[in-house]
Backbone as numpy.savetxt, mean C-alpha at the origin, in Angstrom:
# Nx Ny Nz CAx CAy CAz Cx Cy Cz
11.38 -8.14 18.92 11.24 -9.57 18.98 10.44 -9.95 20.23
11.08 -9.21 21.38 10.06 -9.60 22.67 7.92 -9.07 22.26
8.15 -8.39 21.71 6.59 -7.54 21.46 5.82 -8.85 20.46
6.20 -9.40 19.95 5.66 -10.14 18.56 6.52 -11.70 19.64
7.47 -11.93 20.38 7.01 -13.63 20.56 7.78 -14.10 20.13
8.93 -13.56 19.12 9.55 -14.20 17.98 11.01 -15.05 18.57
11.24 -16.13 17.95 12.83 -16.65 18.58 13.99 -15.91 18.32
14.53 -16.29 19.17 16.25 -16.08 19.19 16.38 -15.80 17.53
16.44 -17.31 17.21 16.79 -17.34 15.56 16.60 -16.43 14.41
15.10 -15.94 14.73 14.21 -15.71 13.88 14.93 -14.40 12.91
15.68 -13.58 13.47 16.92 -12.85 12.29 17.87 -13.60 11.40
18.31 -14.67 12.00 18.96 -15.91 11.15 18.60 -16.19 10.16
17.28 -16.01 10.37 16.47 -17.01 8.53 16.23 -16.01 7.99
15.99 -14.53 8.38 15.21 -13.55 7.57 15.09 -13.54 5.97
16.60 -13.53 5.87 16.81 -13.34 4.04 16.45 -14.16 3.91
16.69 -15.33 4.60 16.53 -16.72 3.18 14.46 -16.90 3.26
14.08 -16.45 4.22 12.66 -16.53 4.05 12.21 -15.11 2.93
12.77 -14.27 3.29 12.55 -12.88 2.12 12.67 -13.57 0.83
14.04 -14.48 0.22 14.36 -14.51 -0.91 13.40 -16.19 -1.48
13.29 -16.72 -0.63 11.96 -17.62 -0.85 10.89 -17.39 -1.72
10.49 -16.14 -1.57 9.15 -15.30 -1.47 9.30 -15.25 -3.15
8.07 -15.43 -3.69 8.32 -15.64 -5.87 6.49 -14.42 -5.96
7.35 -14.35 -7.18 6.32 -13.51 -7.49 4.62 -13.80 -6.97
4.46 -14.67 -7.63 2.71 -15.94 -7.10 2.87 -15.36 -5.77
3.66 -15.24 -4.96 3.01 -15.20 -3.09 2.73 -13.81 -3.77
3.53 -12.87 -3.86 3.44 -11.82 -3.93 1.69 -11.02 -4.70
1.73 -11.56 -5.57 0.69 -11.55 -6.13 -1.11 -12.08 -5.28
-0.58 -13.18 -4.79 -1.79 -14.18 -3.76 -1.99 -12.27 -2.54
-0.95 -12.38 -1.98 -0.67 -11.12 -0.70 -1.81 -9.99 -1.27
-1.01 -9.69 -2.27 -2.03 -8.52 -2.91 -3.51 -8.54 -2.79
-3.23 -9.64 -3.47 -5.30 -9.93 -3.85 -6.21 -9.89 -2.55
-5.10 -10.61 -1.94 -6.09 -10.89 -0.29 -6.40 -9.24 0.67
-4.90 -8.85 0.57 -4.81 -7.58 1.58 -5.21 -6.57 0.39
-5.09 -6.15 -0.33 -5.33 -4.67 -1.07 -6.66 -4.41 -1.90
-7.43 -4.06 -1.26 -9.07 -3.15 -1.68 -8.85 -2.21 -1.99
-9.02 -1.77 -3.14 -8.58 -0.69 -4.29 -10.14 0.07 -3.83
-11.37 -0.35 -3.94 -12.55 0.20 -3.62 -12.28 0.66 -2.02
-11.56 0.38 -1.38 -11.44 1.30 -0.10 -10.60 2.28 0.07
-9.42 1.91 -1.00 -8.57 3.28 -1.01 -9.06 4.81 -1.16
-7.94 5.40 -0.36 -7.90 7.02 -0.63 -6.81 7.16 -0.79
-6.81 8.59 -1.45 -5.22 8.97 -2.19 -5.68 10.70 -1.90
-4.69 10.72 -1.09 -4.84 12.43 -0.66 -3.93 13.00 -1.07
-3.66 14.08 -2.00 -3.01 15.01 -2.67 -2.99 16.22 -1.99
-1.80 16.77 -1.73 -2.27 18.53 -1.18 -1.64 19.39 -2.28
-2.04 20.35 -2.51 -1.28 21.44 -3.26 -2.25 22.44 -3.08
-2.02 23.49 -4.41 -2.94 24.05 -4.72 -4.40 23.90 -5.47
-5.52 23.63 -4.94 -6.48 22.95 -5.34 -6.95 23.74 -6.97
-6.82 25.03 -6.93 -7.41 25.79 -8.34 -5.75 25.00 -9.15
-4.97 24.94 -9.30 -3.86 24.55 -10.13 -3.90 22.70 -10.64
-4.59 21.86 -9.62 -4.83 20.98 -10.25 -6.02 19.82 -9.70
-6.94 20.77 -9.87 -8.18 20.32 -9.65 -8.54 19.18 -10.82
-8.35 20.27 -11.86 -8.58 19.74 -13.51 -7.93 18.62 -13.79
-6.62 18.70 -13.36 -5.72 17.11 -13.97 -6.25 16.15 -12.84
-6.55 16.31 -11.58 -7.29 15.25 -11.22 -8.42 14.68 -11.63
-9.60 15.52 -12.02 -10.81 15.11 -12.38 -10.39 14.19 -13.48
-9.67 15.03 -14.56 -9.31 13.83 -15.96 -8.67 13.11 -15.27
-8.08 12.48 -14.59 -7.36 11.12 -13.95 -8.97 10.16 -13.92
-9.85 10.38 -13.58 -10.85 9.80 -13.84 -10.34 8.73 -12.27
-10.18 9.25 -10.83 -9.69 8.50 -9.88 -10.71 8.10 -9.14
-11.85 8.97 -9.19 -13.04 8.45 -8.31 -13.44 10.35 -7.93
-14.27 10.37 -7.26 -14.91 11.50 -6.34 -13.69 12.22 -5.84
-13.99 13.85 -6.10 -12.99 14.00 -5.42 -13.61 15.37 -4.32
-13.13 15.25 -3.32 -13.25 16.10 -2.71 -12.19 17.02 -1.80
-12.70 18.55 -1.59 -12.14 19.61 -0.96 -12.42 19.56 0.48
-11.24 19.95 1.05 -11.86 20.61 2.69 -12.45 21.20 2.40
-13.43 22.09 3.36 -14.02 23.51 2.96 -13.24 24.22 4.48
């Protein structure tokens, strides 16, 4: 609370500001903050075991360390 500024109170209201919250914000939040064209999705395993089911995922480029 000291790092962020926040009041005394500001645990007081938490839930009832959480349970406020309706799908529409939720949805608005998304659109604004989440760029799907900037994402990465890093998988580790064994790369020969599922190289193949990634490519058919059809996820974008994929690439290996070398």
């Amino acid at each position: 609370m000291a790092v962020y500024d926040l009041p005394n109170e500001w645990w007081h209201a938490y839930r009832s500001r959480l349970e406020a919250v309706g799908p529409g914000d939720v949805l608005e939040a998304a659109r604004e903050l989440i760029r799907p064209e900037e994402a990465v999705i890093l998988v580790t395993g064994d790369a020969a075991r599922i190289r193949d089911a990634l490519a058919a995922a059809d996820l974008g480029p994929l690439e290996e360390p070398t």
